[in-house]
C-alpha positions as CSV (number, residue, x, y, z in Angstrom):
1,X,0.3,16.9,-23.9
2,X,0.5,20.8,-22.8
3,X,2.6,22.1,-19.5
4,X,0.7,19.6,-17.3
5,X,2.6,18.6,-14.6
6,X,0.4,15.3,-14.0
7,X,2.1,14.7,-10.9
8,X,0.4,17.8,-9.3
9,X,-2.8,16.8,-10.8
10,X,-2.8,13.1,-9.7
11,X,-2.2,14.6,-6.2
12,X,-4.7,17.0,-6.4
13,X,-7.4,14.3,-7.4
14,X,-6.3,12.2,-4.8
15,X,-8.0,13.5,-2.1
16,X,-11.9,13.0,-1.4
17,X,-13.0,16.9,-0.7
18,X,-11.2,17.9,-4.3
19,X,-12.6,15.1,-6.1
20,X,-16.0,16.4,-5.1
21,X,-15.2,20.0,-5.8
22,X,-14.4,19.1,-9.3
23,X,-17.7,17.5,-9.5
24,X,-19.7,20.4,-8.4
25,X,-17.6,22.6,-10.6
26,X,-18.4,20.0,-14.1
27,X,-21.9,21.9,-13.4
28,X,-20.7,25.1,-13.9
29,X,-18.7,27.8,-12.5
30,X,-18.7,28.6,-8.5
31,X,-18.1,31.2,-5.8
32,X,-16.0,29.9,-3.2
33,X,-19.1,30.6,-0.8
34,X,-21.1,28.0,-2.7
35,X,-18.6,26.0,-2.5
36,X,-18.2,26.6,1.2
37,X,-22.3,25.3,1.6
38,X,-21.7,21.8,0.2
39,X,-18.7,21.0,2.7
40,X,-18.1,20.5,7.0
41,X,-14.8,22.7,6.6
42,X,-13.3,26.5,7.3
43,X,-12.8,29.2,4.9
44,X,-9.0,28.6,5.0
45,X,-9.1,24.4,4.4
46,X,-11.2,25.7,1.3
47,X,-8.8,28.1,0.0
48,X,-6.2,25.4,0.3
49,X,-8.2,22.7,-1.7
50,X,-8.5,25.6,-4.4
51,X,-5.1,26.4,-3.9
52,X,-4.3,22.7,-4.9
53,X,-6.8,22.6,-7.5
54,X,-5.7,25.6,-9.4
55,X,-1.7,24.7,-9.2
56,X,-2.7,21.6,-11.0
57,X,-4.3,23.8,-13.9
58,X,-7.2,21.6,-12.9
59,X,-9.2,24.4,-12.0
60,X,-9.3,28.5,-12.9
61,X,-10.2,31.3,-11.2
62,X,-10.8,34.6,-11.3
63,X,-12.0,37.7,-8.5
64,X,-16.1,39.0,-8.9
65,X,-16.2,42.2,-6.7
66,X,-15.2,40.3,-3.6
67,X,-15.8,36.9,-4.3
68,X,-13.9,34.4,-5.9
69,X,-15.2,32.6,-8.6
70,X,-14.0,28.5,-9.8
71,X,-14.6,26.7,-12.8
72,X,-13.0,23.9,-15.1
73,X,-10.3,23.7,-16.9
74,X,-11.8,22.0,-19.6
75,X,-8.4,21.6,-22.0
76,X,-6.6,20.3,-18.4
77,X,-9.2,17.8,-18.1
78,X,-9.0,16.7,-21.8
79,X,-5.0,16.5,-21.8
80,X,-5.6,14.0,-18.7
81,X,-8.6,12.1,-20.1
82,X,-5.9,11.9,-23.2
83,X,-2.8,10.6,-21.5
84,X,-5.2,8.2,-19.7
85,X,-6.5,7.2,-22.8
86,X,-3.0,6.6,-24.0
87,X,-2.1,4.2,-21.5
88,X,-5.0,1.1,-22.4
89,X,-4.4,2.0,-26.9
């Protein structure tokens, strides 16, 4: 099921402000600023959320000029959606 360490992602999805991230993000890809707009929280508490998020392999990113941009890891969703799946065949 790829180099998923599902531990990492479990953890990453366990916490309210991520789970919520990856929502926005299943709309499309993000600058962190947008991001920022939807949430009570600092710059930095951000940048560790995404920090979580992308060590998971949850979520990519990738630098615009200044600004960082999030989206989905779509195959990382699949391969959890699939070992999920695996669990109730």
């Amino acid at each position: 099921m790829g180099n998923i360490d599902y531990v990492l992602v479990f953890k990453a999805l366990a916490d309210e402000t991520r789970l919520e991230i990856i929502k926005m993000l299943s709309k499309g890809e993000l600058c962190a600023c947008k991001l920022l707009e939807n949430f009570n929280i600092t710059q930095p508490t951000l940048s560790y959320h995404m920090k979580i998020l992308c060590d998971s392999k949850l979520v990519e990113n990738r630098r615009d000029g200044a600004w960082m941009i999030y989206s989905l890891n779509k195959e990382s969703l699949r391969n959890v959606g699939d070992l999920l799946n695996n669990f109730i065949k």
